[in-house]
matplotlib code that plots the C-alpha trace (Angstrom):
import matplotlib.pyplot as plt

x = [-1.6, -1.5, -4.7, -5.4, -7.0, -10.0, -10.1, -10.1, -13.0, -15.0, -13.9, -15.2, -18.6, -19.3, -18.7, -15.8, -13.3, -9.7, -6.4, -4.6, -1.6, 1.9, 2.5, -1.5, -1.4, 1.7, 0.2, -2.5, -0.8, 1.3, -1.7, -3.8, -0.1, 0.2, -4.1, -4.1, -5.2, -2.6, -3.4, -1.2, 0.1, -0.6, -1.0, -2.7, -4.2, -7.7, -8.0, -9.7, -13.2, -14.5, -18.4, -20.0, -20.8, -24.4, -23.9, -21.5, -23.6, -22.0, -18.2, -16.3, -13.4, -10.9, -12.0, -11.4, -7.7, -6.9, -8.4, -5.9, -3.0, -3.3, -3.6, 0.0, 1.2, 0.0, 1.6, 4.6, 4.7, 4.0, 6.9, 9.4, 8.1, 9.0, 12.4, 12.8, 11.6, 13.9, 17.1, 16.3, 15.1, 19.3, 21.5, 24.4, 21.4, 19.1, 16.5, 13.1, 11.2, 12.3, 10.8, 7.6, 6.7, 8.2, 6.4, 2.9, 3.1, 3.6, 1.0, -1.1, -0.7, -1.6, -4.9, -5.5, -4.9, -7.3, -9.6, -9.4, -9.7, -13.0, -14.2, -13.2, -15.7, -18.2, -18.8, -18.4, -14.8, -12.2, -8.9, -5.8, -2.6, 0.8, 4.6, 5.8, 8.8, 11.8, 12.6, 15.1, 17.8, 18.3, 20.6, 18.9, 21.8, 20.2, 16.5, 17.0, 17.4, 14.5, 12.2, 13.4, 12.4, 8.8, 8.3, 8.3, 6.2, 3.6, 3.5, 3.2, 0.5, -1.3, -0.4, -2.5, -5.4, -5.8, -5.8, -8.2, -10.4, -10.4, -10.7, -14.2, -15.3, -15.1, -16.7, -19.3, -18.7, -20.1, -19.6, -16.0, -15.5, -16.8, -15.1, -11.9, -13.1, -13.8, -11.4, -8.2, -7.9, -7.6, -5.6, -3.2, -2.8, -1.8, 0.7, 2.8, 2.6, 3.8, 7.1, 7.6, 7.8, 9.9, 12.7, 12.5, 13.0, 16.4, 17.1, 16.1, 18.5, 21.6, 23.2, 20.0, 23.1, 24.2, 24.0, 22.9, 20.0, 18.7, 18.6, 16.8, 14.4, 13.9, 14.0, 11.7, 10.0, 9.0, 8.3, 5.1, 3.8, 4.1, 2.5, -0.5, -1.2]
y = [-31.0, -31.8, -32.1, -33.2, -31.3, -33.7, -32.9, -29.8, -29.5, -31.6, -29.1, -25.8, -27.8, -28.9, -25.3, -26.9, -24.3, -25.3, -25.1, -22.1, -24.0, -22.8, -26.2, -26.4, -23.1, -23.5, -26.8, -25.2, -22.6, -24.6, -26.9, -23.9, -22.9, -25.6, -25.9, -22.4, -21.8, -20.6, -17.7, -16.8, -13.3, -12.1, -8.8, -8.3, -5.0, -6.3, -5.7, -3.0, -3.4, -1.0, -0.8, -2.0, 1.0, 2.0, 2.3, -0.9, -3.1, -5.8, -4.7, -7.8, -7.6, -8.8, -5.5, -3.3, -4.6, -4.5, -1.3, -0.1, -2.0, 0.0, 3.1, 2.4, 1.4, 4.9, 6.8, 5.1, 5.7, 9.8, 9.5, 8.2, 10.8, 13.3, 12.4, 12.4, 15.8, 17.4, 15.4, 17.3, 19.9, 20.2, 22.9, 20.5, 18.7, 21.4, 19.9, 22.4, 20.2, 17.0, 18.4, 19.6, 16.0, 13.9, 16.5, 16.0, 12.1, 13.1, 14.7, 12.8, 9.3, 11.2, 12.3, 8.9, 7.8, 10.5, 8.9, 5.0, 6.5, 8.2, 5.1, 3.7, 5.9, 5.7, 2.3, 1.9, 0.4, 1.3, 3.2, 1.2, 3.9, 1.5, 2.9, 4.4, 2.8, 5.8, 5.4, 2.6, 5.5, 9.6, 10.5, 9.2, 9.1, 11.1, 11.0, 7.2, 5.2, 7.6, 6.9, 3.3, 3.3, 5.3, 2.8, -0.2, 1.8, 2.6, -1.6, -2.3, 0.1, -1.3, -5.1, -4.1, -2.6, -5.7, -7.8, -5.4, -5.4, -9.3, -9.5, -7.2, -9.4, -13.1, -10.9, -9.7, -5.6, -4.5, -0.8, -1.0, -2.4, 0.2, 2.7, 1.1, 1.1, 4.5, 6.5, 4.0, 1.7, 3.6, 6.2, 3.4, 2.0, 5.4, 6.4, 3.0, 4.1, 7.8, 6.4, 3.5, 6.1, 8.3, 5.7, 4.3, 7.6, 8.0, 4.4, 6.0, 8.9, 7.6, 6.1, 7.0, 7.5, 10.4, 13.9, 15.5, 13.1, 13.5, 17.5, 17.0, 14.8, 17.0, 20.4, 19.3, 16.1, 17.1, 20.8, 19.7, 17.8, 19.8, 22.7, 20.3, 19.6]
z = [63.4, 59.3, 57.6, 54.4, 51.5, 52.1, 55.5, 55.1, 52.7, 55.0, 57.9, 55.5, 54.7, 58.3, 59.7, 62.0, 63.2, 61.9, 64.3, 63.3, 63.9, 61.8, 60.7, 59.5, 57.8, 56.3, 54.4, 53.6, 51.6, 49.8, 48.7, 47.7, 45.7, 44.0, 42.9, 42.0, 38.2, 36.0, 33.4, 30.6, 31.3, 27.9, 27.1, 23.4, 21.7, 20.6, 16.6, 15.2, 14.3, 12.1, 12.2, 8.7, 6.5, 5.7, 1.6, 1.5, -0.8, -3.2, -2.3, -1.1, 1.1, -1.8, -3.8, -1.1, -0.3, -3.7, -4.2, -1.2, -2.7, -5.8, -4.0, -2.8, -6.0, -7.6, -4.5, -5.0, -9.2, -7.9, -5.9, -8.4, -10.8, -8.4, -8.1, -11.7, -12.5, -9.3, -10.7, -14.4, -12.3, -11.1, -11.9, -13.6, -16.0, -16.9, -18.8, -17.9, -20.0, -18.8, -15.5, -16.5, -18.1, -14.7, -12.9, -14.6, -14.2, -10.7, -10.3, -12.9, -9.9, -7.3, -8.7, -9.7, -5.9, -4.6, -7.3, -5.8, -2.4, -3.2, -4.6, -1.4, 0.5, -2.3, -2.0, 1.8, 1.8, 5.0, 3.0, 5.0, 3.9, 4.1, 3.8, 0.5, -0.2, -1.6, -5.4, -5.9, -7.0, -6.7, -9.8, -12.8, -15.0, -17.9, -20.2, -21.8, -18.3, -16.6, -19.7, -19.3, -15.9, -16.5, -19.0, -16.4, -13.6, -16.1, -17.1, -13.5, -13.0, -16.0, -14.6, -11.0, -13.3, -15.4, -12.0, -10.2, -13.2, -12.9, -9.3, -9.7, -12.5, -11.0, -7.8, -10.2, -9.2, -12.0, -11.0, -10.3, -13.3, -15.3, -13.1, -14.3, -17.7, -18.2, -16.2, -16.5, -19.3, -22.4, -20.8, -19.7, -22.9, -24.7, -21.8, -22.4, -26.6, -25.7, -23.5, -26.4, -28.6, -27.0, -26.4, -30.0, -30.9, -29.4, -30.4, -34.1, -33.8, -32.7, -29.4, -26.6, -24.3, -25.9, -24.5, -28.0, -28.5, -24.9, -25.5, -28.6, -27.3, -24.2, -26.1, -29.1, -27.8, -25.1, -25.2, -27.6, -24.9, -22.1, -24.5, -24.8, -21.3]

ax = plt.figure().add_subplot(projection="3d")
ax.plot(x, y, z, "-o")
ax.set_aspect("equal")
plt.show()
């Protein structure tokens, strides 16, 4: 005996028993196939919701990502540092003092991460650590191209200031813009003098490639300056 789904229904509402027949049940399990509801099989990690911080007070969400950004880009600058010093650092170059500057910057952008990322927890931001990319090369090729090199990471460090700064202004953070003011800015400006100086310097006495110049820079130069810090 077939019955329709409407019979069927009425059969459930009335109480009615149902034949059992093969044919009957058969029909009805294909009908209840074919009305079944149909759920994606999707299988998603919820996102992360950190809970809002107690001491977060006028620190928009734009700050706080660019504040993490430039946490990388400082990592990243410490890193490249840190090659540079190790390749002077190498038996076949030999320049000790070469090292001890590379070495300082080093060291110099990582305190100024650990600075941004206690700013971070100051103001009730979440620090978000991303992958540090390696340096773009491991032999250096001698002091002009490094210092070449230095130069550029130090612009680019300066670049993500100035747009940080300007980010905190149009958001009206008046305190991280005075922490950039005061710990950053100035300091910036006379690191890009000191490298422009040191490669117009080689430029001054004679061809920056050559191995006589790069000693004197490294032995004279440079040996002042690592005295002083």
């Amino acid at each position: 005996m077939k019955m329709s789904p409407d019979s069927w229904k009425q059969s459930r509402e009335h109480g009615s028993l149902i034949p059992a027949s093969p044919a009957t049940l058969s029909y009805f399990l294909i009908f209840l196939y074919r009305t079944r509801p149909t759920y994606p099989l999707l299988f998603m990690t919820p996102p992360t919701v950190f809970p809002r911080s107690q001491v977060r007070q006028n620190y928009h969400h734009d700050c706080e990502a660019a504040v993490n950004s430039h946490v990388q880009e400082q990592l990243y600058a410490s890193y490249v540092y840190l090659s540079m010093a190790f390749y002077f650092d190498r038996e076949d170059v030999a320049q000790e003092n070469l090292t001890s500057f590379f070495l300082n910057k080093s060291h110099e952008c990582t305190a100024h991460a650990e600075m941004f990322l206690a700013l971070q927890n100051q103001r009730g931001g979440r620090i978000s650590l991303r992958t540090i990319n390696k340096p773009e090369r491991d032999d250096w090729l001698g002091v002009f191209p490094a210092m070449e090199h230095a130069f550029q990471l130090e612009l680019t460090l300066n670049q993500s200031l100035v747009a940080l700064h300007q980010l905190a202004a149009s958001k009206r953070d008046a305190h991280l813009c005075t922490f950039l003011k005061k710990h950053f800015f100035n300091k910036q400006v006379e690191v890009l003098k000191e490298m422009s100086c040191y490669m117009t310097n080689m430029r001054q006495m004679g061809s920056p490639e050559d191995g006589t110049v790069e000693y004197l820079l490294g032995k004279l130069t440079l040996a002042d300056i690592n005295k002083k810090n």
